[in-house]
C-alpha atoms as a printed R data frame, in Angstrom:
    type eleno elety resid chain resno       x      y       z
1   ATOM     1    CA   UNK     A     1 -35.684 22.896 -49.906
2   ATOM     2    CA   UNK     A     2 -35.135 26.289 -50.874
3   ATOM     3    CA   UNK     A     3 -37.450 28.212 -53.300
4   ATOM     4    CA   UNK     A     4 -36.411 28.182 -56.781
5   ATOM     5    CA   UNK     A     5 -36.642 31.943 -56.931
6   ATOM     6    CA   UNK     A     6 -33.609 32.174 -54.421
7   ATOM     7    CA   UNK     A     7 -31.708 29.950 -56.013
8   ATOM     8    CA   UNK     A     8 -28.134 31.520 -56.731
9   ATOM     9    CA   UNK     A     9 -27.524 31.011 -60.743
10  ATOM    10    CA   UNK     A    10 -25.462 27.914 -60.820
11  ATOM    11    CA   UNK     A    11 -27.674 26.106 -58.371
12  ATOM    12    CA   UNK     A    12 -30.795 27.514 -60.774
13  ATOM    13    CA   UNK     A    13 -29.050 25.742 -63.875
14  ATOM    14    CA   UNK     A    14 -28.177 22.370 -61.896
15  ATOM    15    CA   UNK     A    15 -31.793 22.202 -60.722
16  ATOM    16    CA   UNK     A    16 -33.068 23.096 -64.465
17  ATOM    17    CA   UNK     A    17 -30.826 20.380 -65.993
18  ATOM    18    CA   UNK     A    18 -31.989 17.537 -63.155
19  ATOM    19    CA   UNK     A    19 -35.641 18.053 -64.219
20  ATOM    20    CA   UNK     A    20 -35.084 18.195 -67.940
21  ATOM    21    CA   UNK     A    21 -33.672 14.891 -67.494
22  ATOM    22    CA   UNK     A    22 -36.048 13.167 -65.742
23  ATOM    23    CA   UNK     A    23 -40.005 14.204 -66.711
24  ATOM    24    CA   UNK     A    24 -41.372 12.181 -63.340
25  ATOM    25    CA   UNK     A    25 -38.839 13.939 -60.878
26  ATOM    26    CA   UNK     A    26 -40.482 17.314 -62.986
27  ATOM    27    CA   UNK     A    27 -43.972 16.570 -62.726
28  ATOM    28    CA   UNK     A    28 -43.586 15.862 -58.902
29  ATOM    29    CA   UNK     A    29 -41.773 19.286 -58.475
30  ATOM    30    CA   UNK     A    30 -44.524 21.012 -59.833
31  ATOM    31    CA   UNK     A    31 -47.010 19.174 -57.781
32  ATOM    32    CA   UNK     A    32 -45.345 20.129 -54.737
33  ATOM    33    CA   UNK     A    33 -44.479 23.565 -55.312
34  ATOM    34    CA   UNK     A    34 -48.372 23.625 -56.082
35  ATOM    35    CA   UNK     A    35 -49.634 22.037 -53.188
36  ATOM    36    CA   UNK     A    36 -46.797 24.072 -51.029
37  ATOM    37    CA   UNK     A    37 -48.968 27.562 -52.625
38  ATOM    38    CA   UNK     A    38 -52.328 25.830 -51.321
39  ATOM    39    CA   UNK     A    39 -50.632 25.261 -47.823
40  ATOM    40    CA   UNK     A    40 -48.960 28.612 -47.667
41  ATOM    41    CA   UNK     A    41 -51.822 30.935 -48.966
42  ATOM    42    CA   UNK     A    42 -54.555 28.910 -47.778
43  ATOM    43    CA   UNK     A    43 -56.419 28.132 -50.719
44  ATOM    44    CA   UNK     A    44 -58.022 25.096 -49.794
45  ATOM    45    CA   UNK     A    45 -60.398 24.994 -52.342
46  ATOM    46    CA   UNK     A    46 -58.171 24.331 -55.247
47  ATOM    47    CA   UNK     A    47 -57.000 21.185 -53.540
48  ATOM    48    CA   UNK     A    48 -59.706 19.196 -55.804
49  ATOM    49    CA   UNK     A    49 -58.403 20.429 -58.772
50  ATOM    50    CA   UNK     A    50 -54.694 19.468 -57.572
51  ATOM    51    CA   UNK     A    51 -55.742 16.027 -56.384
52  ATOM    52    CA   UNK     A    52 -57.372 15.556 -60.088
53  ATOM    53    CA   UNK     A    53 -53.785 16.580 -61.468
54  ATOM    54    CA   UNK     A    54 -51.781 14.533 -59.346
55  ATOM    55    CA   UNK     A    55 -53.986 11.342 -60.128
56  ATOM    56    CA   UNK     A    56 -53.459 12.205 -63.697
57  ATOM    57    CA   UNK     A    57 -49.891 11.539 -63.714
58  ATOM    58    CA   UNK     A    58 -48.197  8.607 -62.859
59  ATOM    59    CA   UNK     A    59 -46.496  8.952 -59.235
60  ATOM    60    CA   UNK     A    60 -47.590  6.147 -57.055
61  ATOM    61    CA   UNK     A    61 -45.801  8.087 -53.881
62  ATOM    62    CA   UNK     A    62 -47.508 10.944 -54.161
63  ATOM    63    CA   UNK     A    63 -51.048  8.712 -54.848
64  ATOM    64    CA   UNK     A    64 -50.400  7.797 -51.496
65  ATOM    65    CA   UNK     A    65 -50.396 11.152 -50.002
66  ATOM    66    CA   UNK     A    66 -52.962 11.786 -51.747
67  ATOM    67    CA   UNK     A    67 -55.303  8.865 -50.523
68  ATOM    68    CA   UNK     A    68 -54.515  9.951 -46.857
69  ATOM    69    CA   UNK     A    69 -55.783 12.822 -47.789
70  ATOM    70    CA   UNK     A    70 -59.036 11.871 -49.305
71  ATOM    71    CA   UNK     A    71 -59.675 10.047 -45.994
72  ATOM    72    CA   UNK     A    72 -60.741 13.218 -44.222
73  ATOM    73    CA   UNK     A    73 -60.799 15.545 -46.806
74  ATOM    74    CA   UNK     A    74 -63.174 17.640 -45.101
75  ATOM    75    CA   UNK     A    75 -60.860 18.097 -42.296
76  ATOM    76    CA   UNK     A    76 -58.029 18.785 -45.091
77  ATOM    77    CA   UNK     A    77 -59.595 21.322 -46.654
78  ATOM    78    CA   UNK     A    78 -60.620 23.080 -43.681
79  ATOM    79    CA   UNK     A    79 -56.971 23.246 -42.431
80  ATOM    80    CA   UNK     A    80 -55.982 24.284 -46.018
81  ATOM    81    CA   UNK     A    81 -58.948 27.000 -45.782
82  ATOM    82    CA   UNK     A    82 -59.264 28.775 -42.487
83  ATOM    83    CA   UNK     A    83 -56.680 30.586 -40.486
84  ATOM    84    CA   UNK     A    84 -57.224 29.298 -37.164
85  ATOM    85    CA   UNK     A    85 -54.368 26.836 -35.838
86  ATOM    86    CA   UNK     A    86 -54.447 24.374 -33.049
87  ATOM    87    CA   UNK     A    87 -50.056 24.608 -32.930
88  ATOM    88    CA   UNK     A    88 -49.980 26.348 -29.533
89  ATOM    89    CA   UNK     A    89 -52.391 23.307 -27.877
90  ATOM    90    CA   UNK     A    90 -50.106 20.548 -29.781
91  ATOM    91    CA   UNK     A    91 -46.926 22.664 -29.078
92  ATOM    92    CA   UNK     A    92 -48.105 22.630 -24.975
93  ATOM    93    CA   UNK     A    93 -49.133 18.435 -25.230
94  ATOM    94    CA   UNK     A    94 -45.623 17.854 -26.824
95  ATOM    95    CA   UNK     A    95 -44.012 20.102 -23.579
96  ATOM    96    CA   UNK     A    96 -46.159 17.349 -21.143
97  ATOM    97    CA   UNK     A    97 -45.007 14.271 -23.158
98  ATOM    98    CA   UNK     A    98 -41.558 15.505 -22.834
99  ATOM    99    CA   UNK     A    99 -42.129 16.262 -19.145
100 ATOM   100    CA   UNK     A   100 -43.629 12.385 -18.731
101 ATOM   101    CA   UNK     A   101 -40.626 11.129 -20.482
102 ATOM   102    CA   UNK     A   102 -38.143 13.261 -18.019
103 ATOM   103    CA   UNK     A   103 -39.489 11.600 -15.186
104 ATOM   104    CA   UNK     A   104 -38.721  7.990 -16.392
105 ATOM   105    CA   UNK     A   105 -42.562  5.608 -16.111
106 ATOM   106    CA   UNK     A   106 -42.121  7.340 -11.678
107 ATOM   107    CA   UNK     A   107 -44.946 10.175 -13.285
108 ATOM   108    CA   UNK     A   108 -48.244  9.611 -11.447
109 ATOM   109    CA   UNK     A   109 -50.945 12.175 -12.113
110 ATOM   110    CA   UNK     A   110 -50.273 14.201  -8.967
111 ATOM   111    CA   UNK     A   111 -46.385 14.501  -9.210
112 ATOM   112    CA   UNK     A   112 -47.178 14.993 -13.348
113 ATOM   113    CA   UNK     A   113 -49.575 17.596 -12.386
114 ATOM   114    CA   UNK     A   114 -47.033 18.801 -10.192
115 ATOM   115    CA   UNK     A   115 -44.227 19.579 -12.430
116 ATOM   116    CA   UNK     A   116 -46.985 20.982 -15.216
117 ATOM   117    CA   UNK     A   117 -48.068 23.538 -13.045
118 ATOM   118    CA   UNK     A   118 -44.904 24.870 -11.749
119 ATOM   119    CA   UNK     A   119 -43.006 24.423 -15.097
């Protein structure tokens, strides 16, 4: 899970020699580390031209992330594109779930609302 780049030398060598070895564990290495560059620098437009590499090679795994992708891949690319995040309205309905959970199926909307609002 760490980048390659801070890789101490002896772990930089293992990894090298794993993916001269096997050419499929290589080509799905680079197609990650790509589509890791479109998530991180939000370049959402390039993810055509990765999805056209990745169906080039054979990796039926990563075919299937791919064809959840091309489900909504409006809604993909937009989250690959623009900067805005909905993680602090999922991060708050995760906090209620948990909340619901705490309080064992005994949570009716007013006790639930309860605990929300003074939490």
């Amino acid at each position: 899970m760490t980048h390659p780049d801070t890789l101490p030398e002896g772990e930089w060598l293992k990894l090298k020699s794993v993916l001269a070895s096997c050419p499929e564990l290589d080509a799905l290495t680079g197609h990650v580390r790509a589509f890791g560059k479109i998530l991180t620098q939000l370049q959402g437009d390039q993810l055509p031209q990765w999805i056209k590499a990745v169906r080039a090679d054979d990796l039926p795994s990563l075919h299937t992330f791919v064809n959840g992708l091309e489900r909504d891949l409006a809604a993909v690319t937009a989250g690959l594109t623009l900067p805005w995040s909905s993680g602090v309205v999922e991060g708050h309905v995760n906090r209620i779930k948990m909340i619901k959970r705490q309080m064992y199926g005994r949570a009716g909307f007013g006790l639930l609302r309860k605990r929300v609002l003074l939490a």
